[in-house]
C-alpha positions as a printed Julia matrix, in Angstrom:
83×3 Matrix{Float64}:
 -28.64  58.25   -5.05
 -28.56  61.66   -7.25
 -26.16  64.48   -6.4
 -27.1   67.47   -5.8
 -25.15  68.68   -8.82
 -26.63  65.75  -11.08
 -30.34  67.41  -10.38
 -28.99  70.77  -11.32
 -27.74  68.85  -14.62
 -30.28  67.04  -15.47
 -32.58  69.65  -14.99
 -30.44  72.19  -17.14
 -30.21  69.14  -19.74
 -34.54  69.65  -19.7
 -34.76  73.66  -20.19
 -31.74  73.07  -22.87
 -33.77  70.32  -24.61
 -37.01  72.98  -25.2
 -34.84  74.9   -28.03
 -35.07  72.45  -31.25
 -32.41  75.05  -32.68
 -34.37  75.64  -35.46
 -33.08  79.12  -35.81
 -36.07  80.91  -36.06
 -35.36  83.25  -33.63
 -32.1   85.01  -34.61
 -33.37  87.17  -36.85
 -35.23  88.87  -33.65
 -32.17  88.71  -31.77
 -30.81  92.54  -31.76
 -27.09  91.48  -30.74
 -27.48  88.28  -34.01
 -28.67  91.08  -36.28
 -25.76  93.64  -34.88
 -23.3   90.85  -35.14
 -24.07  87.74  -37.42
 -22.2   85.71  -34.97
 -24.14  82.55  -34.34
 -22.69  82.71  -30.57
 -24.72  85.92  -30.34
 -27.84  84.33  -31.38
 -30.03  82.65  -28.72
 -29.53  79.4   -30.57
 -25.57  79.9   -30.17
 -25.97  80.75  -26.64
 -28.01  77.78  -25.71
 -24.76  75.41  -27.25
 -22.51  77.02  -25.82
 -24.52  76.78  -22.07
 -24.84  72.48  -23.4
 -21.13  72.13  -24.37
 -20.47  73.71  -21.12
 -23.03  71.32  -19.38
 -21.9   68.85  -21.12
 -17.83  69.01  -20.61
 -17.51  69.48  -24.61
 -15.9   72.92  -24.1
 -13.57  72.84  -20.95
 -14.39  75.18  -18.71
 -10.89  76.91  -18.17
 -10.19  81.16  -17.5
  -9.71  81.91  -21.51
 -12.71  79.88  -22.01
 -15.02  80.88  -19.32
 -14.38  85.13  -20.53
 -15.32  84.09  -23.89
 -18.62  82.1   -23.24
 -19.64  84.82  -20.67
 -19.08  87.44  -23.02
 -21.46  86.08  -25.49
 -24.09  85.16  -22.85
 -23.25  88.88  -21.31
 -24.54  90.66  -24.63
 -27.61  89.01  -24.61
 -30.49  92.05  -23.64
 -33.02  90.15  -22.39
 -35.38  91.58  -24.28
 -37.1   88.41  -24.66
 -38.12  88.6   -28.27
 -36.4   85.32  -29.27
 -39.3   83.57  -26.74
 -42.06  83.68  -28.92
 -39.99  81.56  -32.53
């Protein structure tokens, strides 16, 4: 029988899978472009969400404020969507 929490994952594991991180879309990324820190790209982002997913990045206080700072910049503006 699946969990609850093993749908969510799985399901995560899907939308995660859509990104072929081919990096296409950094260079429409306005915090990338500020920055040139890959964690600030939507590429970066989307690794860091997996790792977490994943439990390749434990998911501790020091850790947790660093990953949501880098998903926290992102503007939504959406232009990474269309690469």
């Amino acid at each position: 029988m699946t969990t609850p929490a093993q749908l969510a994952n799985e399901t995560l594991a899907a939308k995660l899978d859509r990104c072929v991180m081919c990096g296409m879309c950094s260079q429409h990324c306005p915090t990338y472009r500020l920055t040139a820190n890959e964690n600030e790209s939507p590429r970066g982002r989307i690794a860091l969400i997996a790792a977490l997913s994943a439990g390749q990045i434990k998911a501790d206080v020091s850790t947790q404020t660093r990953v949501q700072t880098h998903l926290e910049h992102c503007t939504g503006c959406r232009a990474c969507e269309d690469y």
